[in-house]
C-alpha positions as CSV (number, residue, x, y, z in Angstrom):
1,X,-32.2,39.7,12.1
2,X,-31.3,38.8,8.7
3,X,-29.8,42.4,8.0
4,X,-27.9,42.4,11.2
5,X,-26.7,39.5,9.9
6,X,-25.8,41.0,6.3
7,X,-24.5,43.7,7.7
8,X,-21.9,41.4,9.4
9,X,-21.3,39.8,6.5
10,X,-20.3,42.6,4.2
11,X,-18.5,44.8,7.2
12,X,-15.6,45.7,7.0
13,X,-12.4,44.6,9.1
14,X,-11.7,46.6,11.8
15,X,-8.3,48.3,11.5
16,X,-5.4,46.5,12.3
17,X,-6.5,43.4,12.8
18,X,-6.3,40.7,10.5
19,X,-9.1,39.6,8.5
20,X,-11.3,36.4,9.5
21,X,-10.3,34.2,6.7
22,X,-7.0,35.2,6.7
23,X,-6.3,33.5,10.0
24,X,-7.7,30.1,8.9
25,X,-5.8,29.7,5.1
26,X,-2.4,30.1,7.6
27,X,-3.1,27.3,9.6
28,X,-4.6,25.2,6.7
29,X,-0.9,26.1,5.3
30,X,1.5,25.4,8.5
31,X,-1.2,21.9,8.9
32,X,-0.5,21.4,5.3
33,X,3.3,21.9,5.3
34,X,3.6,19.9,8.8
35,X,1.7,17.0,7.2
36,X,3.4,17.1,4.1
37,X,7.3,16.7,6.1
38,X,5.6,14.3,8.0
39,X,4.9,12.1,5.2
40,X,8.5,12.9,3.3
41,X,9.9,11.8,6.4
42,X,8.1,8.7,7.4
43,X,8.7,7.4,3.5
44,X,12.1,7.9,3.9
45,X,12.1,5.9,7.2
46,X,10.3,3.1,5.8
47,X,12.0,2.5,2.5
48,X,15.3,3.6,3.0
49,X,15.9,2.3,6.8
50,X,16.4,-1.2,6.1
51,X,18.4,-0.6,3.1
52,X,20.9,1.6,5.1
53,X,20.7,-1.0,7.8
54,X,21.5,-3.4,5.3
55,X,24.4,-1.9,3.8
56,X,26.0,-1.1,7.4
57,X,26.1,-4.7,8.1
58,X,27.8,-6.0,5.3
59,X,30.7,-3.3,6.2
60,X,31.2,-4.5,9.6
61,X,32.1,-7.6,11.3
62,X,30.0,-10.2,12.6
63,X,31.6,-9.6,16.5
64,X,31.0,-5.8,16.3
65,X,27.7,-6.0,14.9
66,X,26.7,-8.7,18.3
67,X,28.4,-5.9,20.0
68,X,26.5,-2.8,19.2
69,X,23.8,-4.0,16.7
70,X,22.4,-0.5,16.7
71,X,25.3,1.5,15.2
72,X,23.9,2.4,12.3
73,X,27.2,4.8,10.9
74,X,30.2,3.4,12.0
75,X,33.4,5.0,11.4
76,X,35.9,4.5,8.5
77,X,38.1,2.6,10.4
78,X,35.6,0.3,11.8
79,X,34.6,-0.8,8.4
80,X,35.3,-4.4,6.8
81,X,34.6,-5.2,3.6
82,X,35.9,-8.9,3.7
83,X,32.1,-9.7,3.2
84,X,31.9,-9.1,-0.3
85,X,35.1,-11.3,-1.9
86,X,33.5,-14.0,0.6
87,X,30.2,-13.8,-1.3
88,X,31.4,-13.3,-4.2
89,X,34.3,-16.2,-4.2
90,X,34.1,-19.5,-6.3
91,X,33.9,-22.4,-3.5
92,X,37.3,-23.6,-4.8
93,X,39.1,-20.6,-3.2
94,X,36.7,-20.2,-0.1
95,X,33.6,-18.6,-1.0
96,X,30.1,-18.6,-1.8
97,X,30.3,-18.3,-5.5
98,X,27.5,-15.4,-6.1
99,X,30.2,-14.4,-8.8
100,X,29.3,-17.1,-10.9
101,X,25.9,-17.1,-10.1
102,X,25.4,-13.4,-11.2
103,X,26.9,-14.1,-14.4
104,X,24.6,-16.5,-14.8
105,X,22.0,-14.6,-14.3
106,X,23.1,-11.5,-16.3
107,X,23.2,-13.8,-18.9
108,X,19.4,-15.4,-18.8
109,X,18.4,-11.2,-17.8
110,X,19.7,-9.8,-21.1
111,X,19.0,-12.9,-23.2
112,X,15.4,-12.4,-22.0
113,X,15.3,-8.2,-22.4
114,X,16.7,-8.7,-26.1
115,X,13.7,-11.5,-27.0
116,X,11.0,-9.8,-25.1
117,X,11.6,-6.0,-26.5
118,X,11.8,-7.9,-30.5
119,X,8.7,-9.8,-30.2
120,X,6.5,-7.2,-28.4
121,X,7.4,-4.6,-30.6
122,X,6.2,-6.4,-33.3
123,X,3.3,-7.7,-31.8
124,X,2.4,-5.0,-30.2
125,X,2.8,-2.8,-33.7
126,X,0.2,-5.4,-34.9
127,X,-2.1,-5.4,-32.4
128,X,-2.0,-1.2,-32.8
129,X,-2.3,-0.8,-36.7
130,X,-2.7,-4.0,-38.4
131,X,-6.9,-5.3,-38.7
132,X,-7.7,-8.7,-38.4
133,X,-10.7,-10.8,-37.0
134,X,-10.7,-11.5,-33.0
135,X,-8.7,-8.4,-32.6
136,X,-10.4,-7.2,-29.7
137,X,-10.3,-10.2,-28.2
138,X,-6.2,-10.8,-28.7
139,X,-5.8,-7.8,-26.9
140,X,-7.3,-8.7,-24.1
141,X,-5.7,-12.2,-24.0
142,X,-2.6,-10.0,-23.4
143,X,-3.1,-9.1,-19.9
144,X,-5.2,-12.2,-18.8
145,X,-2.1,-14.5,-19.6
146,X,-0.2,-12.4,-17.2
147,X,-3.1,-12.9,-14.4
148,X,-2.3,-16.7,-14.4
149,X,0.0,-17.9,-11.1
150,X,3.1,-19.1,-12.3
151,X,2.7,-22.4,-10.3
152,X,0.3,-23.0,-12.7
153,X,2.5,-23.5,-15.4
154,X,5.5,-24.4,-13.5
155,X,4.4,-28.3,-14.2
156,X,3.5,-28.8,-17.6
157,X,6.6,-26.9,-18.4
158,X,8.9,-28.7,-15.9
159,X,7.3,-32.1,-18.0
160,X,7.5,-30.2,-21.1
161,X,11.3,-29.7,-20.6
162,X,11.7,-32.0,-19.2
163,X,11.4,-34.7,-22.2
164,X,12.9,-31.7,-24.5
165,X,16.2,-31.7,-22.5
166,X,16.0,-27.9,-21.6
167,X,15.8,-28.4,-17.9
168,X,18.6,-27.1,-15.9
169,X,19.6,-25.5,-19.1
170,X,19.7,-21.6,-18.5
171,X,18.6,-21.6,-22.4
172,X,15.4,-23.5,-21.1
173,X,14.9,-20.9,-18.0
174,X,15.5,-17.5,-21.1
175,X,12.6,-19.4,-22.7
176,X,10.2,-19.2,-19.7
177,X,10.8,-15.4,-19.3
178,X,10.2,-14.9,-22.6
179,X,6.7,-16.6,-22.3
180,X,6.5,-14.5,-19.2
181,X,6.6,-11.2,-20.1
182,X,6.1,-10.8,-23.7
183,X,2.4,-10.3,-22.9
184,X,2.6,-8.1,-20.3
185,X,5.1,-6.0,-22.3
186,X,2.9,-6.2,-25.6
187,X,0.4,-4.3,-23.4
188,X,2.5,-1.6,-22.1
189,X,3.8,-1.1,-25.4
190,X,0.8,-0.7,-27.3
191,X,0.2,1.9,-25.2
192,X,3.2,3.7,-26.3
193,X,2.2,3.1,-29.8
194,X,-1.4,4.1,-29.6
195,X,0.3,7.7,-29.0
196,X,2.3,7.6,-32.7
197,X,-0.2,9.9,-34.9
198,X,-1.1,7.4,-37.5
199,X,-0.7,10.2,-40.3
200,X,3.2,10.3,-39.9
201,X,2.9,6.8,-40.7
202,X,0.8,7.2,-43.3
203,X,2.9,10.1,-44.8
204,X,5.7,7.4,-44.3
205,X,4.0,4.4,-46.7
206,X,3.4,7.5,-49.3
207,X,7.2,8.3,-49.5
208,X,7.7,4.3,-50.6
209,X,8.1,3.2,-46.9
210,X,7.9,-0.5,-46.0
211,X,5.9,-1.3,-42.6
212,X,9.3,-2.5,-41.1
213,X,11.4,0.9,-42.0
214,X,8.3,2.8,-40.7
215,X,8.8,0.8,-37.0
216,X,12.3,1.1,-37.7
217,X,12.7,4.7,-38.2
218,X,9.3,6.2,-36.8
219,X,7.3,4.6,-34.3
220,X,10.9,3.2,-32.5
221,X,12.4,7.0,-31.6
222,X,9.0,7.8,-30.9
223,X,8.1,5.4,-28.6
224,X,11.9,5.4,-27.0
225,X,10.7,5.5,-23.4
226,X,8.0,2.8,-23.6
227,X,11.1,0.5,-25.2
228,X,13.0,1.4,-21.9
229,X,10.2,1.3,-19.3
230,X,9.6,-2.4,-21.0
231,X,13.3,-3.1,-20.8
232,X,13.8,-2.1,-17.8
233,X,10.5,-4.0,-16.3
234,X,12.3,-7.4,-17.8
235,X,15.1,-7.3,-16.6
236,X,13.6,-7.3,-13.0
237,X,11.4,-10.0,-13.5
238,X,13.8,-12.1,-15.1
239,X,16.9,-11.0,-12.5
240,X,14.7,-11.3,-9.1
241,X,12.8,-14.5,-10.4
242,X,13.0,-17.2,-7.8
243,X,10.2,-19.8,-8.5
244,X,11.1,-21.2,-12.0
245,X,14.7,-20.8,-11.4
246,X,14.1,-23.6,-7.8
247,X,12.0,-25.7,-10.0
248,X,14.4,-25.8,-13.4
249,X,18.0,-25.3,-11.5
250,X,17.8,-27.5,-8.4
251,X,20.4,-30.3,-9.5
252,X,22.6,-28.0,-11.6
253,X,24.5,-25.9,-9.4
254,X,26.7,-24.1,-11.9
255,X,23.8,-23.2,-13.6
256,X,22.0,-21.2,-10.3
257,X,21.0,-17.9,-10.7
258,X,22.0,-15.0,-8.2
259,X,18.0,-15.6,-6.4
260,X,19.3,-19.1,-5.6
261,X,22.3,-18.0,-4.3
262,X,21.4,-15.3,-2.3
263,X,18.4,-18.4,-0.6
264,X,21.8,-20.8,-0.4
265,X,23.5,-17.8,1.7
266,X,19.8,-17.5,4.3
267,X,21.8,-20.7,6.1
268,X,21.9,-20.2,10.0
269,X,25.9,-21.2,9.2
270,X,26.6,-18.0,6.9
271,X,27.3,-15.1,8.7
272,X,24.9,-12.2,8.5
273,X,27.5,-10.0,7.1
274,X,28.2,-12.5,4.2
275,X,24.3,-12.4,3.3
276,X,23.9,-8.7,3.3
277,X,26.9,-8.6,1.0
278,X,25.7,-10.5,-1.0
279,X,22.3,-8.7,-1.2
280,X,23.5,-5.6,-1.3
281,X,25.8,-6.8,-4.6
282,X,22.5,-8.4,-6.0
283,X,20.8,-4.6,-6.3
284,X,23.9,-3.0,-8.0
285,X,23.0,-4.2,-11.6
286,X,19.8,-3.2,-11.1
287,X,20.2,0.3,-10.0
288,X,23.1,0.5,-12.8
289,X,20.6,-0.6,-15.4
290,X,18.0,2.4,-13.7
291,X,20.8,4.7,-13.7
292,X,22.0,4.1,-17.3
293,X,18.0,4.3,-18.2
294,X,16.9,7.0,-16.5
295,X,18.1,9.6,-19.4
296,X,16.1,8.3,-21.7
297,X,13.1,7.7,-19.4
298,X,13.1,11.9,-18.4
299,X,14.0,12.9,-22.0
300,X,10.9,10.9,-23.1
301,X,8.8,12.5,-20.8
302,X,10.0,16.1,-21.4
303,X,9.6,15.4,-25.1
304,X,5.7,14.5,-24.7
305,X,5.3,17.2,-22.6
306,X,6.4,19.6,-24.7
307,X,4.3,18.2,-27.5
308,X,1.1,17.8,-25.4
């Protein structure tokens, strides 16, 4: 039985007729290349759909939207954009004043991207290449601090400021992001710099180079996508931050940031087109800051790649 079944085994395929295993890699492939449009498809659905959804009703108005709530592409001429000035207004002329409160917050974002990228370079260059006792241990401080709820600081520092006069300042609010996300972006910057070969630097201090020129001029260029990856991870903490902006911001209202705005325009008396206007104009400096980004982000990339 066992060279019948050999025999099988090592025979032949008949003429014209496709071989055995031949059959079942082609359906592996059409299950494979079904499954994989499948997937495409449904992730498109899911993250896209209610951001297109979004953006069609904050060009229509608030009657044609209870009219036909499902008319996801309207035509040209049954756009209106009278939304957006209305969200974007002061209350003086009529508004809702998300212009002023997206200043604001611009302002507190880039404030907080500046401090954050200066002190976790530094720190994070001495965490990588400077010796000291306990350094083992500082490093993994780094990421604990971040594993701490931010309720549970949102107290002593509302005291804290409290008596300092920095609440309701957006100087005071800069100063909590900073605390923030300085450890988390030490730690995803030493990462970056663990990557620097430490003999360029050494070559570096043999040419007469201070520590600061060699960040400066090596280890910065180098590490160029980890600086925007940390940049970019800032600025949407510190733009989208809702918790210690309530807590800080309350009783100043020309000091609110464009997260307690956008929760001011989730009144049952603002139209729904006003509110997704106003969202939708809360993601534009965002995806403007990806956009602007996103060169250096690839050319990083290519670059290791090409060195790996």
């Amino acid at each position: 039985m066992s060279t019948d079944v050999a025999e099988r085994t090592t025979a032949p395929a008949t003429a014209g007729s496709p071989p055995r295993g031949s059959t079942r890699l082609k359906a592996e492939r059409i299950t494979w290349s079904v499954l994989k449009w499948v997937t495409i498809a449904v992730t498109i659905l899911a993250s896209a759909g209610p951001l297109v959804y979004g953006l069609t009703m904050s060009v229509r108005s608030q009657p044609d939207i209870f009219g036909n709530p499902l008319n996801i592409f309207p035509s040209f001429a049954e756009m209106d954009f009278s939304s957006y000035p209305t969200a974007l207004r002061s209350e003086a002329e009529g508004g809702f004043g998300l212009g002023r409160f997206m200043l604001n917050s611009l302002w507190v974002s880039l404030g907080a991207v500046l401090g954050s990228v200066a002190f976790s370079v530094l720190g994070a260059y001495a965490a990588v290449r400077l010796r000291f006792k306990g350094r083992n241990v500082v490093n993994a401080m780094f990421l604990m601090v971040y594993l701490f709820p931010g309720i549970v600081l949102a107290v002593p520092l509302f005291v804290l400021f409290s008596r300092v006069g920095l609440r309701g300042e957006l100087v005071g609010l800069m100063i909590i992001y900073l605390a923030q996300t300085v450890p988390v972006a030490i730690y995803m910057l030493r990462n970056y710099f663990l990557a620097v070969p430490e003999g360029i630097e050494e070559a570096a201090m043999l040419d007469g180079c201070t520590r600061m020129q060699i960040v400066r001029k090596i280890v910065l260029p180098l590490a160029l996508p980890g600086l925007v990856s940390t940049a970019l991870y800032v600025f949407m903490i510190a733009w989208n931050e809702y918790l210690y902006a309530l807590l800080f911001l309350v009783d100043r209202r020309d000091s609110w940031t464009v997260s307690l705005g956008i929760a001011q325009l989730s009144d049952f008396a603002v139209p729904a087109t006003v509110l997704m206007a106003g969202s939708m104009a809360m993601t534009i400096p965002i995806v403007v800051v990806f956009v602007l980004a996103q060169r250096s982000l690839l050319s990083g990339l290519t670059a290791g790649a090409e060195k790996g």
